[in-house]
VMD Tcl script that draws the C-alpha trace (Angstrom):
set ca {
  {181.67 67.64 47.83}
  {180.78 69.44 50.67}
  {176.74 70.68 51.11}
  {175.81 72.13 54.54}
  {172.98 73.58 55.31}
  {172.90 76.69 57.45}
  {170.09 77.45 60.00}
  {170.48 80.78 61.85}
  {168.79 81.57 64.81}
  {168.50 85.04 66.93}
  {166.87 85.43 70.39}
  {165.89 88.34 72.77}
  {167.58 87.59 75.57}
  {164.91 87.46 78.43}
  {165.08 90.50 80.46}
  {167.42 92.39 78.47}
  {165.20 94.86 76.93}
  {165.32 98.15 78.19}
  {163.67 101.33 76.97}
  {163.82 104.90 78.16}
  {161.66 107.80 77.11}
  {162.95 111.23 75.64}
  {162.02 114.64 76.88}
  {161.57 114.79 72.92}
  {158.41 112.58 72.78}
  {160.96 109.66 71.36}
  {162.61 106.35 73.17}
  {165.76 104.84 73.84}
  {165.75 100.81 73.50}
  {168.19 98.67 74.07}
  {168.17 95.05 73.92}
  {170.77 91.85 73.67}
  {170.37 89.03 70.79}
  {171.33 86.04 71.00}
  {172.51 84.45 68.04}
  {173.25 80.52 67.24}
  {173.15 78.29 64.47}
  {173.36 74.69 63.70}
  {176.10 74.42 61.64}
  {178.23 71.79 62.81}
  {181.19 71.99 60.14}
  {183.73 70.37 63.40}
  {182.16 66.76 62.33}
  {183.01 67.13 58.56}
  {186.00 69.23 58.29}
  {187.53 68.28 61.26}
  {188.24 70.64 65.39}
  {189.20 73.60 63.90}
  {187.94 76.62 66.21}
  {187.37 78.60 62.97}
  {184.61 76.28 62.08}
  {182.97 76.58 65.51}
  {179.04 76.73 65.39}
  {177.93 80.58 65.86}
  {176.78 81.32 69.21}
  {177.56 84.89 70.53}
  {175.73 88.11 72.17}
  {175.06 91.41 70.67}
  {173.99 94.61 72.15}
  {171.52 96.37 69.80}
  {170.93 100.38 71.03}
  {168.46 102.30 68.79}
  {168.22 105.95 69.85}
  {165.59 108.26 69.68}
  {163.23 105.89 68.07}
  {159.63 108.51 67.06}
  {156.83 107.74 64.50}
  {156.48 110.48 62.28}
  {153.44 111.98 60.84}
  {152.69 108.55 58.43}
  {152.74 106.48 61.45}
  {156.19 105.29 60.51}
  {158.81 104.40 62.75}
  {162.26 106.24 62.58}
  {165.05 105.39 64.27}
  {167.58 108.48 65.25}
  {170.66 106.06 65.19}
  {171.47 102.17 65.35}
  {174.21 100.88 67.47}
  {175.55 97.02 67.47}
  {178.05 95.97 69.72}
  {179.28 92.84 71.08}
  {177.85 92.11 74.10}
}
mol new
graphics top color blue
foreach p $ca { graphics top sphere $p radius 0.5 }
foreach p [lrange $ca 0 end-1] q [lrange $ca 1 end] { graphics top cylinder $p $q radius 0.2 }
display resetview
C-alpha cells in the first residue's frame, strides 16, 4: 500500500510582477509562479521521470483588472502560460 502525502507550494517569483495602467481606469498585471512540491514518489516507486517532484514556472497575465461599483475586483481576462 502506497500513502503519500502531497504538499504543494506556489511562489511569486521576486521581481516578476509587472503591472501597467489602462487609458480605461483598469490594469494590466502580470506575474510568474513558481510552483514545487514535496512529493518524492522517485524513492518509493522507483527513477521514473514521470514521477518527478513538481517544480515548474507559470506566467499568469490578468487583463484589464477594474473594481466595479461594489468595490469588487473584475478581471477582463486570465491568461496562464508556461513560463
Amino acid at each position: 500500500m502506497l500513502i503519500a502525502i502531497l504538499y504543494g507550494r506556489v511562489d511569486v517569483v521576486n521581481g516578476s510582477v509587472a503591472a501597467t495602467a489602462q487609458g480605461d481606469g483598469s490594469i494590466n498585471i502580470t506575474a510568474l509562479y513558481r510552483h514545487t512540491d514535496n512529493l518524492y514518489l522517485r524513492k518509493t516507486l522507483g527513477n521514473n521521470p514521470a514521477y518527478a517532484p513538481e517544480d515548474f514556472t507559470l506566467r499568469w497575465s490578468v487583463k484589464e483588472i477594474a473594481v466595479n461599483a461594489d468595490g469588487v475586483i473584475i478581471p477582463g481576462s486570465l491568461d496562464i502560460a508556461s513560463a
